[in-house]
C-alpha positions as CSV (number, residue, x, y, z in Angstrom):
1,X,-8.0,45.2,-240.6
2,X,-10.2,48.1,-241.5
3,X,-12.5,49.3,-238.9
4,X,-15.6,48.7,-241.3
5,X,-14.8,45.3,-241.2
6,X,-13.8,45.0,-237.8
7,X,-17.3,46.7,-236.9
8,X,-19.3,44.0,-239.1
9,X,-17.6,41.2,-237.3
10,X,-18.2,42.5,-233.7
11,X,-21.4,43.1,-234.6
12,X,-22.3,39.6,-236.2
13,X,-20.7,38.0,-232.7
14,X,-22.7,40.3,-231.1
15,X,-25.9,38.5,-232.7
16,X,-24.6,35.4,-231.2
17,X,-24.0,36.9,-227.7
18,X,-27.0,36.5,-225.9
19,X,-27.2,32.6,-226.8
20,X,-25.8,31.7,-223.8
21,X,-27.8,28.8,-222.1
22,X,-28.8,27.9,-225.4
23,X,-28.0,24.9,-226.9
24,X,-25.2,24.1,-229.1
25,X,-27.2,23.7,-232.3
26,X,-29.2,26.9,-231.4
27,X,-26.4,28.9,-231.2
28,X,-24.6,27.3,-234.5
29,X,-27.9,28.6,-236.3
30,X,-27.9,31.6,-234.6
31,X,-24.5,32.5,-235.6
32,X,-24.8,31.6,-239.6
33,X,-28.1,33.2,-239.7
34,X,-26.4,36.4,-238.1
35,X,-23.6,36.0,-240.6
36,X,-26.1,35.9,-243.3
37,X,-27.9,38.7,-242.6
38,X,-24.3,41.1,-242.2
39,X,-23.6,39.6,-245.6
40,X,-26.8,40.6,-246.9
41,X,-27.1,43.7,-245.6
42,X,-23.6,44.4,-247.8
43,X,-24.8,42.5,-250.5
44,X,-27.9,45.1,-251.0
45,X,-26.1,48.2,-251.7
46,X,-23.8,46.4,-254.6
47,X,-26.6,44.6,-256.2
48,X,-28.2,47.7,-256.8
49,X,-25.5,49.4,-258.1
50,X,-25.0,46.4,-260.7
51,X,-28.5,47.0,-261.5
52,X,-28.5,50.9,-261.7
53,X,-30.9,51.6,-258.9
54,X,-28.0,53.4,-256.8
55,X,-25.3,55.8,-258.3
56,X,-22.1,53.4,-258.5
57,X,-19.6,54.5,-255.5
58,X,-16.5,52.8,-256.4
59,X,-15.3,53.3,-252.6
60,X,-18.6,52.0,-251.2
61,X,-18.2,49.0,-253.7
62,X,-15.2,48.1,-252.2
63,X,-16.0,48.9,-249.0
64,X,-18.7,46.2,-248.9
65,X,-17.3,43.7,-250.6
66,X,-14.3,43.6,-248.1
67,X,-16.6,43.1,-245.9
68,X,-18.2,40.0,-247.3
69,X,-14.8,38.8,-248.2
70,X,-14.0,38.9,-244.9
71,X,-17.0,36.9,-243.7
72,X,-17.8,34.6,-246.2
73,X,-14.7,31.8,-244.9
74,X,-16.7,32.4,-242.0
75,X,-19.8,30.6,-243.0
76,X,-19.2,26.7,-243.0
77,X,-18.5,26.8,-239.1
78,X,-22.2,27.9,-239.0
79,X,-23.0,24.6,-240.1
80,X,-21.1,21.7,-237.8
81,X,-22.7,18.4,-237.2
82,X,-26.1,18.4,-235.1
83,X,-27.4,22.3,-236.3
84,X,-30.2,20.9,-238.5
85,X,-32.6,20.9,-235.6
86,X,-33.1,23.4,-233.2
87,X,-34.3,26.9,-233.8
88,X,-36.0,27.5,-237.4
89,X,-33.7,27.3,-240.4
90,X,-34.2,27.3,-243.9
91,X,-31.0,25.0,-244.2
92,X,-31.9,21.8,-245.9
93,X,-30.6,18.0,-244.8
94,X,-28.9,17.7,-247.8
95,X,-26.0,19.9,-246.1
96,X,-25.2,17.2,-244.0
97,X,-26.2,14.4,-245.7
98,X,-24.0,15.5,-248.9
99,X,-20.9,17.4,-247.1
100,X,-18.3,17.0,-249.6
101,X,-20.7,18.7,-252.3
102,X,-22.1,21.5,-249.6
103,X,-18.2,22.5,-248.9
104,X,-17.8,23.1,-252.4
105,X,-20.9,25.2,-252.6
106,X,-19.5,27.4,-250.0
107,X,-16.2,27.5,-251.1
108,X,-17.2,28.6,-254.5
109,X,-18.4,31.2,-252.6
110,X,-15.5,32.2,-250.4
111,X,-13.4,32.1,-253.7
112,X,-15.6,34.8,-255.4
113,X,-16.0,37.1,-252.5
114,X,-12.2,37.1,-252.4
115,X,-12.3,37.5,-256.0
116,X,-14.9,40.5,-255.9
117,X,-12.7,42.2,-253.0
118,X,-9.9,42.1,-255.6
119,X,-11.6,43.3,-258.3
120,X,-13.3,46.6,-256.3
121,X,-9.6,47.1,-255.2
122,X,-8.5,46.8,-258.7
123,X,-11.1,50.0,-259.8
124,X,-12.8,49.2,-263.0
125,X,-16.6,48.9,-262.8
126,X,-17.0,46.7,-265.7
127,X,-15.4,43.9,-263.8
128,X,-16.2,45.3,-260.3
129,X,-19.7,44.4,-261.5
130,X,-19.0,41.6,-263.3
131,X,-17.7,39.7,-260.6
132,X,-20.6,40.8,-258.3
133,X,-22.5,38.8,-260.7
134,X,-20.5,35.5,-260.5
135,X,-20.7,35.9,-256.7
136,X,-24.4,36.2,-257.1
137,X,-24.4,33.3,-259.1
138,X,-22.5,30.9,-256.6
139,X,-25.2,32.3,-254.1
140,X,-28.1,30.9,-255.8
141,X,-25.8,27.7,-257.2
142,X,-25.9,27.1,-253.4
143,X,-29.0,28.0,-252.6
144,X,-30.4,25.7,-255.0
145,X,-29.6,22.4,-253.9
146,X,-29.3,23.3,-249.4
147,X,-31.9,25.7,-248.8
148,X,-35.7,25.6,-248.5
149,X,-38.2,28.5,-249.4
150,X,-39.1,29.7,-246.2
C-alpha cells in the first residue's frame, strides 16, 4: 500500500482513538465523520483542479484519489444500527429506515472512487476530471436524500 494512503488511514483511526469510554453510537459517528473529513480534505485539492483554481498535478491527482479510493468502502461501517443518536450528525433517519436504497448510495460511491483511482492511473486529464465529476455527482445523489443541512 502506499505510505500516503497508509498515513490517511492511521490518521482517520487516530480520530477515533480517544472514544474510548464512549459509547458505541458515539464512536460509530465519530469514526464516519473522521472518515469524511480525510476524504474531504482529498476531495479539495481535485475539485479545484477540475475547476482551474489549482495548476493540474497529474501525480497529486492520483495521489488523492487513491486515497479516497481506498477509504470510500470504508464508509457504510460508519453507519451500523443504533448511530442515529448520540453525538451531533447531520445523518438523516432515512439511512436506516431505507437501508437497501442508502447501500446503494454509498456504493455508487465506492464504485466511482475506484473508478477515479483508475482513471488518474490511466493519465489523461480529460477523463481524470471527468470522472471526478461523476464522483461528485454520486456525493450529492447521496447527499440528497440522507443528509440534513447542518
Amino acid at each position: 500500500m502506499h505510505p500516503a494512503i497508509t498515513a490517511t488511514l492511521a490518521a482517520a483511526l487516530l480520530a477515533a482513538s480517544p472514544l474510548l469510554g464512549a459509547s458505541e453510537a458515539e464512536d460509530a459517528i465519530r469514526y464516519r465523520q473522521g472518515l469524511y473529513t480525510v476524504i474531504g480534505w482529498n476531495f479539495g485539492p481535485l475539485a479545484d483542479m477540475v475547476r482551474g483554481k489549482r495548476p493540474f498535478d497529474a501525480a497529486g491527482f492520483t495521489l488523492h484519489a487513491d486515497r479516497i479510493a481506498a477509504l470510500a468502502p470504508q464508509l457504510l461501517e460508519g453507519f451500523p444500527p443504533g448511530s442515529d443518536s448520540g453525538a451531533p450528525t447531520g445523518a438523516k433517519a432515512a439511512i436506516w429506515a431505507d437501508r437497501p436504497g442508502f447501500e446503494a448510495k454509498m456504493q455508487d460511491f465506492v464504485d466511482a472512487a475506484r473508478a477515479l483511482a483508475q482513471a488518474a492511473h490511466g493519465g489523461d486529464e480529460a477523463t481524470m476530471k471527468d470522472r471526478f465529476k461523476t464522483t461528485a455527482g454520486t456525493c450529492k445523489a447521496c447527499h440528497d436524500t440522507y443528509r440534513s443541512k447542518r
